[in-house]
N, C-alpha and C positions, 0 to 999 in steps of 0.2 A: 504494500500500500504506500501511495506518496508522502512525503510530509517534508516538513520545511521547518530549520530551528529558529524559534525565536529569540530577539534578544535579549530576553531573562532567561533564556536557556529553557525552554518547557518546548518539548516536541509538538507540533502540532502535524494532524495528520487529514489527507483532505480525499482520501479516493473513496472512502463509503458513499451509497448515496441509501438517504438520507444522512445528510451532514448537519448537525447540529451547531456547528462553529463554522459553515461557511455562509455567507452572504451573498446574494448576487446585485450587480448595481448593473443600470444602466443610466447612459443619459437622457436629459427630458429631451435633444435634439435625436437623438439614437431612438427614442421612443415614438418619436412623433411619426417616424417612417411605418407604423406597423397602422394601418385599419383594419374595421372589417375583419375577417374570421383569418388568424393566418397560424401560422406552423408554431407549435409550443416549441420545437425541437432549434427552429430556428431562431427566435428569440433569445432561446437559451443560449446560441453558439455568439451571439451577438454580447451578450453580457460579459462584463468584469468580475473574476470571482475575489473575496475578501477574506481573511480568516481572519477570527476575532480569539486571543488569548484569554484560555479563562485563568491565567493566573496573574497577567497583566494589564489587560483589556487594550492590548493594542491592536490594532487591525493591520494587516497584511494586508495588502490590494496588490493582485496580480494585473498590473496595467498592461501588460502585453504578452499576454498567454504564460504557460505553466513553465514556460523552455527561460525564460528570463525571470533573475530573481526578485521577489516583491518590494515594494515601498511599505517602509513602517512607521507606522502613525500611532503615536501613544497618547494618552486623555491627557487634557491637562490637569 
């Protein structure tokens, strides 16, 4: 299964699905291309995934797919 270490050092791990620590985002301009009845499957490939630390709450966001490493963002 994939995962990616954080940097409090807590493994996070993101291949199950259902993911309870991943997020998916998209943008409101990324959105706005979708009307009408369209493909769950594609929407999905269009999305950002996020991993959210539960020991830190910081979020990963994979801004460009799973092959480049994530941006981490911690609360303030």
């Amino acid at each position: 299964m994939p995962s990616v270490l954080c940097k409090c050092g807590n493994k996070l791990s993101f291949g199950g699905i259902p993911n309870s620590i991943e997020w998916l985002m998209i943008s409101d301009d990324g959105f706005e291309k979708f009307q009408g009845s369209v493909d769950a499957e594609y929407i999905y490939r269009e999305m950002n995934s996020a991993l959210k630390c539960s020991c830190c709450g910081r979020l990963l966001v994979f801004w460009n797919g799973f092959d480049v490493s994530p941006i981490s963002y911690m609360p303030e």
